[in-house]
C-alpha positions as CSV (number, residue, x, y, z in Angstrom):
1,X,-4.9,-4.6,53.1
2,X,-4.0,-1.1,51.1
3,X,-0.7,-1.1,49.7
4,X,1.2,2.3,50.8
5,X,1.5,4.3,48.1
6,X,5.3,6.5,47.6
7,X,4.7,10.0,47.2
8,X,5.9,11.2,44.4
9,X,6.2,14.6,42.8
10,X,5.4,15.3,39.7
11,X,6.6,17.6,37.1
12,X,5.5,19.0,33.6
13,X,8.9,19.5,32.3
14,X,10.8,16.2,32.1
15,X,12.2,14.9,29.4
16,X,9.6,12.6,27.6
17,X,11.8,9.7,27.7
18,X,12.2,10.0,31.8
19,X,8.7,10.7,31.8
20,X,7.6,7.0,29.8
21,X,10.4,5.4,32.6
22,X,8.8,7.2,35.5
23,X,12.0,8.6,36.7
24,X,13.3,12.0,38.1
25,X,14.5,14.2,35.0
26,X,16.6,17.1,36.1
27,X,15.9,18.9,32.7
28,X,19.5,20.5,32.2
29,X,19.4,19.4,28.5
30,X,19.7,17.0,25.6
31,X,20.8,14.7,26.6
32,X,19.5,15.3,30.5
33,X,21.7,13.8,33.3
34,X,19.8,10.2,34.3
35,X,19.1,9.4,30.0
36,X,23.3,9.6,29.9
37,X,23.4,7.9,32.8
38,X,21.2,5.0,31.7
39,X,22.7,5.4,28.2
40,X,19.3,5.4,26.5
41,X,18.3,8.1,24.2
42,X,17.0,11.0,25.8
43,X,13.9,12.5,23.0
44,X,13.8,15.7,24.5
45,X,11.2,18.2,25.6
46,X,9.8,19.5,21.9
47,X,6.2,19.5,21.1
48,X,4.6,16.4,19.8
49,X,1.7,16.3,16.8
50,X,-1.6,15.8,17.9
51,X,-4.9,15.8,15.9
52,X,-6.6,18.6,16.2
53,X,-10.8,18.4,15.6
54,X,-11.1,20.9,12.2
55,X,-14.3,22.5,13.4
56,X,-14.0,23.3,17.2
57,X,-9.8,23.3,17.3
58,X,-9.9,21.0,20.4
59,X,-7.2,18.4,21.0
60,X,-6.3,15.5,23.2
61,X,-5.5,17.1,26.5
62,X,-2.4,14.3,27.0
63,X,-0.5,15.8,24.5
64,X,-0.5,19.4,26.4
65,X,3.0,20.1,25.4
66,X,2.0,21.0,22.3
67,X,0.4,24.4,23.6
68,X,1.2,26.4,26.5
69,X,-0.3,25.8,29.8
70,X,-3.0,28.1,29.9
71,X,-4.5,26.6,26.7
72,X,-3.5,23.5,27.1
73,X,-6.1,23.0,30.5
74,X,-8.9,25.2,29.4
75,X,-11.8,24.8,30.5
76,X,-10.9,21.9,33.0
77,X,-10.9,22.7,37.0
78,X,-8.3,23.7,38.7
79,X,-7.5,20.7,40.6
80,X,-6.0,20.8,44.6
81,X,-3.0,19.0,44.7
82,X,-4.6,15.7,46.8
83,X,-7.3,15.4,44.3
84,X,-5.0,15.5,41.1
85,X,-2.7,12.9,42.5
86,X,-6.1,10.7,43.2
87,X,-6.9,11.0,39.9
88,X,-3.3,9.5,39.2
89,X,-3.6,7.3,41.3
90,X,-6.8,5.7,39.8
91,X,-5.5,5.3,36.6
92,X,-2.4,3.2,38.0
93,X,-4.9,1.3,39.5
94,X,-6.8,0.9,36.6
95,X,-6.8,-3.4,35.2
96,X,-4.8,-2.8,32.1
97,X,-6.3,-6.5,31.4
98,X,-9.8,-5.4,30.9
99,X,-10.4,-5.5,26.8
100,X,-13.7,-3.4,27.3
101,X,-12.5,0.3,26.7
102,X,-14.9,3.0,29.3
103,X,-15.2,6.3,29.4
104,X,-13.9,8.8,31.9
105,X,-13.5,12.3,32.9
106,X,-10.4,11.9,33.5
107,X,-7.6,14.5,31.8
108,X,-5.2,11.8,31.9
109,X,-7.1,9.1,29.9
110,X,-5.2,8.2,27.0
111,X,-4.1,4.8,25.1
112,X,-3.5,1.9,27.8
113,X,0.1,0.6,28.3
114,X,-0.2,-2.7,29.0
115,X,2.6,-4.5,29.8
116,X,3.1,-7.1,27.3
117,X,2.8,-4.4,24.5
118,X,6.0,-2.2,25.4
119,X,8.7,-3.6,24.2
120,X,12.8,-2.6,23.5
121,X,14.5,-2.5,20.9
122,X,16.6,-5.1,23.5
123,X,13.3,-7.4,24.0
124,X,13.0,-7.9,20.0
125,X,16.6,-8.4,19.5
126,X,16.7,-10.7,22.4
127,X,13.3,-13.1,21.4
128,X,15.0,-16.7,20.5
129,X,13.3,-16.5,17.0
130,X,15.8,-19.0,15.2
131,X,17.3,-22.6,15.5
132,X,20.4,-21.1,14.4
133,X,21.4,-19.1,17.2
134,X,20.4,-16.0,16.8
135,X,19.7,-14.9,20.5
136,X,23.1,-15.4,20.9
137,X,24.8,-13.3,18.0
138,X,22.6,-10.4,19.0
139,X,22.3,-10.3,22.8
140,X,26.3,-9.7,22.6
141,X,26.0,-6.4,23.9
142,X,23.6,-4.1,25.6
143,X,21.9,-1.2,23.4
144,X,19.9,1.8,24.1
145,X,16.3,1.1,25.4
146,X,13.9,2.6,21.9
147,X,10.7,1.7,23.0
148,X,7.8,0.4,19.8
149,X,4.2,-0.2,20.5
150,X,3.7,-3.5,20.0
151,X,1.1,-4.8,18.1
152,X,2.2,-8.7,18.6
153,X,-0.5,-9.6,21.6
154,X,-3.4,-6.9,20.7
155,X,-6.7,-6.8,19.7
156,X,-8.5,-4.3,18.1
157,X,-10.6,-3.4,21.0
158,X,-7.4,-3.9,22.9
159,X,-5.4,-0.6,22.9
160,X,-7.4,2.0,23.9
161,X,-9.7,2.6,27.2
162,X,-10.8,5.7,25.4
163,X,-10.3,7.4,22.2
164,X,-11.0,10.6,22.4
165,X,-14.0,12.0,20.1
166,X,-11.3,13.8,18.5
167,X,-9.4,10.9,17.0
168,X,-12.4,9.7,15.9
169,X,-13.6,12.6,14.2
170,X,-10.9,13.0,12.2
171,X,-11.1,9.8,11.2
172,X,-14.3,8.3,10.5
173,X,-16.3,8.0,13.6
174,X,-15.4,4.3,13.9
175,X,-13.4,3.1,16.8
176,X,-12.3,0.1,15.1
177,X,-10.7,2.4,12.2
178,X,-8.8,4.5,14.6
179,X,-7.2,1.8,15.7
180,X,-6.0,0.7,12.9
181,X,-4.8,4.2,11.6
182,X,-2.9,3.9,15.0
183,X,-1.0,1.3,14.2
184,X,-0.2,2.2,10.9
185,X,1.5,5.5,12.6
186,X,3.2,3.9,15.2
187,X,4.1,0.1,13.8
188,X,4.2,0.5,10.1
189,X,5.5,4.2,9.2
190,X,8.8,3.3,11.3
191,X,9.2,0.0,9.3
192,X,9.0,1.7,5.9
193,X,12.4,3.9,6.2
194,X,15.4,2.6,7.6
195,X,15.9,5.6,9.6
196,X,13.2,6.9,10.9
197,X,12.8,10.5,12.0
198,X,11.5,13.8,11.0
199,X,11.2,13.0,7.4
200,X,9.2,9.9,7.0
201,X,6.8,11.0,4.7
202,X,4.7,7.7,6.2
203,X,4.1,9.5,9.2
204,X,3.2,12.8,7.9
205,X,2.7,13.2,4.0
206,X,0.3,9.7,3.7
207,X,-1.6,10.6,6.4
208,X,-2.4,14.2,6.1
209,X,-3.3,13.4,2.8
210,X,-5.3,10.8,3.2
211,X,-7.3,13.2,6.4
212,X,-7.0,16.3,3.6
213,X,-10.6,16.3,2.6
214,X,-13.6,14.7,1.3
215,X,-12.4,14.0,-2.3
216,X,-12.5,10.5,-4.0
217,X,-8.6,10.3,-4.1
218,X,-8.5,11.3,-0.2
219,X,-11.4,8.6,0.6
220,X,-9.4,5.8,-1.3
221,X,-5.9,6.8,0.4
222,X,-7.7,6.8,3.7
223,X,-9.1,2.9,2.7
224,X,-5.6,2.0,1.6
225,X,-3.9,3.0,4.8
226,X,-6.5,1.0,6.6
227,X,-5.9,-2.3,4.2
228,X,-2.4,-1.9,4.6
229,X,-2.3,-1.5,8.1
230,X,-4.9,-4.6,9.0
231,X,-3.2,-6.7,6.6
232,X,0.1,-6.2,8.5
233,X,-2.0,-7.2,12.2
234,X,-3.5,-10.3,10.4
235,X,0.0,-11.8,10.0
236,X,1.3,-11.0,13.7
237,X,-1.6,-12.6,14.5
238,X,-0.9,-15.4,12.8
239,X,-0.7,-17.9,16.0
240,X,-4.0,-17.2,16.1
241,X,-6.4,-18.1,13.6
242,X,-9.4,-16.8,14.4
243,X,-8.1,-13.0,15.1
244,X,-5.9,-13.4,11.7
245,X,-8.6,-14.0,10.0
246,X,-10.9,-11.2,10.9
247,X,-8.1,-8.8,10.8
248,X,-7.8,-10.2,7.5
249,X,-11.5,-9.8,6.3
250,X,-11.4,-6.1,7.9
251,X,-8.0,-5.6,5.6
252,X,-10.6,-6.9,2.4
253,X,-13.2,-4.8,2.9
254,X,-11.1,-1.8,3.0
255,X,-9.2,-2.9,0.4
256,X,-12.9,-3.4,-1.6
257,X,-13.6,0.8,-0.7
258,X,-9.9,1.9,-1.8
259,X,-10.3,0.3,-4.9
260,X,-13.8,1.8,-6.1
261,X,-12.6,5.0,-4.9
262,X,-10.1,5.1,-6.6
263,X,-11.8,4.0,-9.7
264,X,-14.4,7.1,-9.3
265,X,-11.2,9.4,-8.7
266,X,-9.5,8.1,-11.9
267,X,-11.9,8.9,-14.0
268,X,-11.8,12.7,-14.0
269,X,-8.5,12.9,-12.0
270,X,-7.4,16.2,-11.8
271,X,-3.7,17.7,-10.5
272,X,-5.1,18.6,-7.4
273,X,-5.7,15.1,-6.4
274,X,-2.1,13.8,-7.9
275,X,-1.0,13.2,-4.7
276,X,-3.9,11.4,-3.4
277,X,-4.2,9.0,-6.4
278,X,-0.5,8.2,-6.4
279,X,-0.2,7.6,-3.1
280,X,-3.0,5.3,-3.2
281,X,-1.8,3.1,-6.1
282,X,1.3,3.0,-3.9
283,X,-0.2,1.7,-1.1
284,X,-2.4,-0.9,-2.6
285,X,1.1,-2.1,-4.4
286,X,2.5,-2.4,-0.5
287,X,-0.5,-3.7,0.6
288,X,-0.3,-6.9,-2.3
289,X,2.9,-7.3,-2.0
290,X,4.2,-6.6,0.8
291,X,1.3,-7.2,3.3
292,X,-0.3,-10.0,1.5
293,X,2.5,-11.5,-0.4
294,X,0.3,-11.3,-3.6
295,X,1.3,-11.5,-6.8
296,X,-1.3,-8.8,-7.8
297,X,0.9,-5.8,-6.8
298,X,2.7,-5.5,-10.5
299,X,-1.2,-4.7,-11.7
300,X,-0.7,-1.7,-10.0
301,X,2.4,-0.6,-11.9
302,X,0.9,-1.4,-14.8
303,X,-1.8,1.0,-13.9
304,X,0.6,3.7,-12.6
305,X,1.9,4.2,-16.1
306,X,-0.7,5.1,-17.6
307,X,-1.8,7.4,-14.8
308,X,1.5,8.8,-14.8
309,X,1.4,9.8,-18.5
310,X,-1.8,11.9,-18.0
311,X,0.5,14.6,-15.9
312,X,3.4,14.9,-19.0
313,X,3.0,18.7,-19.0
314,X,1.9,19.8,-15.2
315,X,4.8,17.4,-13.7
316,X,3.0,18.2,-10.7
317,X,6.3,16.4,-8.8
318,X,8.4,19.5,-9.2
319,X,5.6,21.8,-7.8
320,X,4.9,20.6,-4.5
321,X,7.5,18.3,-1.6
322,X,4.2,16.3,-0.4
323,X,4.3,15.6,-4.6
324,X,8.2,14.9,-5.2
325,X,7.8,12.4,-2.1
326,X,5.0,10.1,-3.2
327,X,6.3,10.4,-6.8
328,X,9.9,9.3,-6.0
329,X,8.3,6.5,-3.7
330,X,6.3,4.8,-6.8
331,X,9.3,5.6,-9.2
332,X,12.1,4.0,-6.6
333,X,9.7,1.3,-6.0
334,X,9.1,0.4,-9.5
335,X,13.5,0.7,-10.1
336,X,13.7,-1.9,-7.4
337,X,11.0,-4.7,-8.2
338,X,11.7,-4.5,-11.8
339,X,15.2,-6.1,-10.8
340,X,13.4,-9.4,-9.9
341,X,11.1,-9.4,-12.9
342,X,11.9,-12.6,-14.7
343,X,10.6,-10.9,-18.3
344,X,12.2,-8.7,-20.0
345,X,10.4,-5.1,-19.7
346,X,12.7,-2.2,-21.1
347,X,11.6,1.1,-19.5
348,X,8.3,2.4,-19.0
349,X,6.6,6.0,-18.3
350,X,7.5,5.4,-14.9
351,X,11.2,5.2,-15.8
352,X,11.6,7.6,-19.1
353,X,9.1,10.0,-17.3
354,X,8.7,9.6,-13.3
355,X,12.3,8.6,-12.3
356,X,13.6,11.3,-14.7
357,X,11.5,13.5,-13.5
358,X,12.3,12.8,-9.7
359,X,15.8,11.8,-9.7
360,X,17.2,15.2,-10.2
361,X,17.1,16.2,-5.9
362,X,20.0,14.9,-4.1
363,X,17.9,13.3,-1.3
364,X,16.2,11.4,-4.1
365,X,16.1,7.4,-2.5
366,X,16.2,8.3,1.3
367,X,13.4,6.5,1.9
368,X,14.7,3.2,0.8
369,X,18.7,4.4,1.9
370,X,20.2,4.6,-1.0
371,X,21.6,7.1,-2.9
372,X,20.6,8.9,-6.2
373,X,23.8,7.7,-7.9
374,X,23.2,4.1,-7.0
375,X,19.7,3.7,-7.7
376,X,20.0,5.2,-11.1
377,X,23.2,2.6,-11.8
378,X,21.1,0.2,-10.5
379,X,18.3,1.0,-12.8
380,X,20.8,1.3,-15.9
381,X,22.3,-2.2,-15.1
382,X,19.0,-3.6,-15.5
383,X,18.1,-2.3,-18.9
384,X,21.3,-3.6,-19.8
385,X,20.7,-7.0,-18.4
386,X,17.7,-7.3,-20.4
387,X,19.5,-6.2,-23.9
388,X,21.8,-9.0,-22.9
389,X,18.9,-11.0,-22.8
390,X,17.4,-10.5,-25.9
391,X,20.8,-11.0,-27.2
392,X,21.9,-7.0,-28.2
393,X,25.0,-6.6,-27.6
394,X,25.6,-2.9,-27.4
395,X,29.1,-1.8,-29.3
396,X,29.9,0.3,-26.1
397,X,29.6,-2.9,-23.3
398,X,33.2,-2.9,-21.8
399,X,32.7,0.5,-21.5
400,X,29.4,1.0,-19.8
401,X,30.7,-1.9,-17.4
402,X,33.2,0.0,-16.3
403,X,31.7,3.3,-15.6
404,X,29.3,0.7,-13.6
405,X,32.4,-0.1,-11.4
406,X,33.8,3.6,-11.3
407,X,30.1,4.8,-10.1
408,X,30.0,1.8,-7.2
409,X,33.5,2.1,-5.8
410,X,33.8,3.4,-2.5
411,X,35.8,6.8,-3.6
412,X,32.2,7.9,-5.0
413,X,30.5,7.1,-1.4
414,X,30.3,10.4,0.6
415,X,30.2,9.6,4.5
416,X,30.0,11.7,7.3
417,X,34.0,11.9,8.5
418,X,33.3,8.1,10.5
419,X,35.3,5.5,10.0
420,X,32.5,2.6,9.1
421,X,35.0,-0.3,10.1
422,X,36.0,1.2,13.0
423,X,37.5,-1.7,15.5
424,X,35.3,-2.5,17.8
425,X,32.2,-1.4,15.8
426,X,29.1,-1.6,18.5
427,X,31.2,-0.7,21.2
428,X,31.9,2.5,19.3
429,X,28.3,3.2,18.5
430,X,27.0,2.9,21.9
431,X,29.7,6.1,22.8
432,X,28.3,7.9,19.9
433,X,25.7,10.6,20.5
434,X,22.2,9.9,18.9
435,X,22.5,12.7,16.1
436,X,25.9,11.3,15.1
437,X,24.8,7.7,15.8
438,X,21.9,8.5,12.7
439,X,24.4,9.8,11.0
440,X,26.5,6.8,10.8
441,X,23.7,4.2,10.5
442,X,22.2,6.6,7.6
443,X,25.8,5.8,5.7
444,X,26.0,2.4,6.9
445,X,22.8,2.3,4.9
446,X,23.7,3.7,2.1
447,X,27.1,1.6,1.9
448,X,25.3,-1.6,2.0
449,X,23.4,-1.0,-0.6
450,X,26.1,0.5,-3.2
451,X,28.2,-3.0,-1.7
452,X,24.4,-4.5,-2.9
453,X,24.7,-2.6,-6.8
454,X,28.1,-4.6,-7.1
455,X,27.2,-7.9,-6.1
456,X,24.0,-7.3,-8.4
457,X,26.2,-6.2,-11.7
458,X,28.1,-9.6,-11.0
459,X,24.9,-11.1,-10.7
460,X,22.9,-10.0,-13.8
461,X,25.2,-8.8,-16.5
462,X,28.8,-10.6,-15.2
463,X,27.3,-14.0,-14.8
464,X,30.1,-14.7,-11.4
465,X,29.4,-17.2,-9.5
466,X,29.4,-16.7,-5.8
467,X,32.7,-17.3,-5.4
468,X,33.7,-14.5,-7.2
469,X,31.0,-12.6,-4.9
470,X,31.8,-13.8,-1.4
471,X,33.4,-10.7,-0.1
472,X,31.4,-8.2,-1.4
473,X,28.3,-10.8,0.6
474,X,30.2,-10.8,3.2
475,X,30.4,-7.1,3.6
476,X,26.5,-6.7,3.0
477,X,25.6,-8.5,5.9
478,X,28.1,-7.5,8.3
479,X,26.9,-4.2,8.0
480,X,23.1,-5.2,7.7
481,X,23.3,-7.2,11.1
482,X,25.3,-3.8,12.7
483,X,22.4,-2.2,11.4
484,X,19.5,-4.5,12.4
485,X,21.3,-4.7,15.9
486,X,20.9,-0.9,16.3
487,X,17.8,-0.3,14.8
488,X,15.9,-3.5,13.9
489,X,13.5,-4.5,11.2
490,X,13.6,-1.7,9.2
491,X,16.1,-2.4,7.1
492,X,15.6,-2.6,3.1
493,X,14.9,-5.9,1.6
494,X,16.8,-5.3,-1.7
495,X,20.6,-5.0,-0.6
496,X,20.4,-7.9,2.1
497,X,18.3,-10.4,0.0
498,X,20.4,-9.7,-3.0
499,X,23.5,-10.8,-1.0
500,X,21.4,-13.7,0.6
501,X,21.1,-15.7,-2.9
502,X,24.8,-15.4,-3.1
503,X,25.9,-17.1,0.6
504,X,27.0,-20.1,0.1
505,X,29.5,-20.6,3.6
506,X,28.4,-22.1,6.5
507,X,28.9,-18.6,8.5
508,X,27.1,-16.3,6.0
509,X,24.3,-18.4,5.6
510,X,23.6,-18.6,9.5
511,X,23.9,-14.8,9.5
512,X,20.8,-15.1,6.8
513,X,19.3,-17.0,8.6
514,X,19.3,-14.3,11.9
515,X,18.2,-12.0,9.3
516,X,15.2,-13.9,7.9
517,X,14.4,-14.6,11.9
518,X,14.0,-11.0,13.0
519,X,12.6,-9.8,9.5
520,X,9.7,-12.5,10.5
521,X,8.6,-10.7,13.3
522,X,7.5,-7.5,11.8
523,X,4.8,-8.9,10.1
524,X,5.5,-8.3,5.9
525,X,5.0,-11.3,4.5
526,X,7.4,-10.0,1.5
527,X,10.0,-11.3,4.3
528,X,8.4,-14.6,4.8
529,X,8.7,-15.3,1.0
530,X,12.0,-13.8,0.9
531,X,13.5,-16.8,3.0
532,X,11.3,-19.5,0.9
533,X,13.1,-17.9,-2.1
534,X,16.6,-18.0,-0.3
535,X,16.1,-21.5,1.3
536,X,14.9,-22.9,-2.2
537,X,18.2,-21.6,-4.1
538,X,20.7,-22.9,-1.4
539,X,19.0,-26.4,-2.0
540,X,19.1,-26.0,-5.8
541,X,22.5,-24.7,-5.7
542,X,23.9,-27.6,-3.3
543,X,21.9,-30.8,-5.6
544,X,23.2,-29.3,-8.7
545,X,26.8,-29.0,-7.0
546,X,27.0,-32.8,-6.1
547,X,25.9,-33.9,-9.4
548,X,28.3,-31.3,-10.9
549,X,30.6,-32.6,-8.5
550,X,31.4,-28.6,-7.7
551,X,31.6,-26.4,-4.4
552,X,28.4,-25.3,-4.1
553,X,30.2,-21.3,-4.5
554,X,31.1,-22.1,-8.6
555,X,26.9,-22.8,-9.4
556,X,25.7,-19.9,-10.4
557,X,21.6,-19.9,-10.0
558,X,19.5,-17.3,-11.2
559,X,17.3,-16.2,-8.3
560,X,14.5,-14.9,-10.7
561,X,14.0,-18.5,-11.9
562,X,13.5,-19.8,-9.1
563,X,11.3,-17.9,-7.7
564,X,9.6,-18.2,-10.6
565,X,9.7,-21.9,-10.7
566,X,7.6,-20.9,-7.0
567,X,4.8,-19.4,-8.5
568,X,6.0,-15.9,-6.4
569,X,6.7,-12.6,-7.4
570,X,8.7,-10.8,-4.5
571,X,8.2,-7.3,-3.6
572,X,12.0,-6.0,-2.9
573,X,10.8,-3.3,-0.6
């Protein structure tokens, strides 16, 4: 028996989040009438990137709002209105279960939404991830719908019925590889800024150049991306073996092409292909550590050094933004691991040169959330922790520990006019429209991680035990889960894992653990070894309590010993 179908009329100017819901938009604006009603965020009617082929200029016809109509359906039929709505109706019909991708004539072939694979912000927030109760803590209230392709359940012949020749070109000609760059656009370049939007230099800057041209540097970007990206499928795959493990093997091989690539490049680098190179060496450092959980990812540094010397006079960072961005990622980067470097390492040409270099521009550290102020205190206290170390004691030590505490106080945090501790915090939020609602998670952001320099000074050059800590933890992780609960795993690892090795009650310790539980799901390993790191200092801290015969909150443990007692070497990104 054929089901009756409902006729429905279609339109070419809703809104695109009415459009993904398949309901009516009435258009009147931003936000449009049924995305206030539903309270979900209503993304408009601008024009979406597409990828364009570089010899004959075609495009994707599904993403025709980025030309007018006329262009936009050249050289297609004009369609009657019954056969047009066939041709919709076939591709409702079509058995999203079918892992065997076919070609069609269709205009309206495009990447296949299976169920499973689109997912809410709600869905992640409300998986029961954690013996400790998480669902509970973060179900509390509703949130807007932000809708993720989801990786968890795919394959790599799984997400698309067709990609377009297009794609492919651009690419390499291999299916398999588009894929992957996919995800990498759509999973990972979201994960790798708190929040994301029009500035992620992981959406645009990393992939343009790695697509720029034919050049050694390009070639080994483009490698890197892929490593990256397939690392990050092998562990959501994880429940299954057999796909891990191939996903992992692809992730090797391209890891294998980056590498020699990158070796030809190197050789005669020349500024031109700065951006390239450095982007590369980045992304093989995320791929160790942060994909794999390696070790191997400080060989990188070491290597960026000396690459980074070789530009002294060009500075091609002040000459170009797609520059300035790369270059302040692998100098922020480098700031933040060095903090959980058991050895003492003084500065470097990344430091005296790169972060010098970069620092200067106010926006420097957005795309960790910090700010310029903090990250350079940050970077100061460590130097000083290491003098410590070595046992030089600088004349001037009261001093610089109190201009530490002058430039981490809250009258040197700029916000946005918000009250951050407003009462009734996520009922607040969910009045607040989406421009201010970035606004205030952007400076939410920021605070935790200033609250994050504090508890670090304590932790490095102060020696306090966690007692002398606990607010300042507490305040890290109040405003983490707020954050996590509006925008999920995209938060920095730094501030919340440097607060983490500090919990010590009962209540802060199960917010970690809801932390670690959602941080598992995005598939960094950096976040796996995170909690063995966390779980392993608690224990310590607790056994040398009772034989102490202390609360566990006066035993102070030094986090980078432990982890190096564990053979690790976190990644804090």
């Amino acid at each position: 028996m054929t089901r009756a179908r409902k006729q429905v009329t279609r339109s070419f100017s809703a809104c695109w989040t009415c459009r993904r819901r398949r309901v009516k938009c009435d258009g009147v604006g931003l936000p449009c009438n049924p995305c206030r009603k539903y309270k979900v965020e209503c993304e408009g009617y601008g024009i979406e990137l597409v990828w364009v082929d570089p010899k004959t200029g075609a495009y994707p016809p599904f993403c025709r709002r980025s030309m007018d109509f006329e262009h936009t359906w050249r050289g297609r039929p004009t369609l009657k209105e019954g056969s047009l709505q066939r041709l919709i109706d076939e591709m409702d019909d079509i058995d999203a279960a079918s892992p065997e991708p076919s070609c069609s004539s269709s205009p309206f072939i495009v990447f296949n939404a299976y169920p499973s694979d689109i997912r809410t912000e709600s869905d992640v927030f409300a998986e029961d991830t954690s013996s400790s109760g998480a669902t509970e803590f973060l179900s509390s209230s509703p949130r807007p719908a932000r809708f993720y392709y989801s990786p968890l359940s795919a394959d790599f012949n799984f997400v698309a019925r067709s990609l377009t020749p297009t794609i492919i070109d651009c690419l390499s000609g291999s299916r398999e590889e588009a894929m992957i760059f996919h995800h990498y656009v759509t999973w990972i370049a979201p994960l790798m800024i708190p929040v994301d939007g029009a500035e992620n230099p992981w959406k645009s800057v990393y992939p343009s150049t790695a697509l720029r041209n034919s050049s050694a540097a390009s070639r080994a970007l483009y490698h890197a991306i892929l490593a990256q990206s397939a690392f990050n499928m092998a562990n959501l795959h994880k429940d299954n073996r057999a796909s891990s493990h191939r996903k992992e093997s692809v992730a090797m091989k391209h890891y294998g092409i980056s590498l020699r690539e990158l070796s030809r490049s190197l050789i005669v680098t020349k500024e031109e292909e700065y951006d390239a190179c450095a982007a590369t060496l980045y992304t093989l450092m995320i791929s160790e550590g942060n994909a794999r959980g390696s070790t191997a990812w400080r060989n990188h540094f070491d290597g960026v050094g000396g690459f980074v010397t070789q530009f002294v006079e060009q500075k091609p960072w002040s000459q170009s933004a797609h520059s300035w961005v790369i270059s302040q990622s692998l100098a922020l980067s480098f700031e933040i691991s060095q903090t959980g470097n058991a050895k003492v390492y003084g500065s470097s040409p990344i430091t005296d040169i790169l972060l010098a270099g970069v620092a200067t521009r106010e926006n420097f550290g957005y795309t960790v959330g910090a700010s310029c102020k903090v990250l350079r205190t940050i970077s100061s206290i460590r130097l000083l922790a290491e003098k410590l170390a070595l046992g030089v004691v600088p004349d001037d030590l009261g001093v610089s520990i109190q201009a530490y505490f002058v430039e981490l106080s809250p009258q040197n945090h700029s916000g946005i006019g918000l009250d951050l501790d407003v009462p009734d915090r996520e009922i607040f939020l969910e009045s607040l429209p989406e421009r201010e609602l970035l606004g205030f998670l952007n400076n939410l952001h920021l605070r935790l991680f200033r609250t994050a320099a504090l508890i670090y000074l304590h932790q490095a050059v102060l020696k306090v035990p966690p007692r002398g800590v606990r607010d300042l933890v507490r305040s890290v992780l109040a405003d983490a889960m707020t954050f996590m609960h509006r925008r999920g795993g995209s938060i920095s690892l730094w501030p919340v894992f440097i607060a983490a090795t500090e919990a010590t009650g009962k209540e802060d310790q199960v917010i970690v653990e809801k932390w670690l539980a959602i941080s598992s799901q995005i598939g960094m390993q950096n976040r796996f070894i995170a909690g063995k790191v966390i779980h392993h200092i608690w224990h310590e801290r607790s056994q040398e309590a009772t034989a102490r015969g202390l609360d566990p909150d006066l035993v102070v443990i030094d986090w980078k010993t432990v982890q190096q007692r564990l053979g690790v070497d976190l990644l804090l990104l």
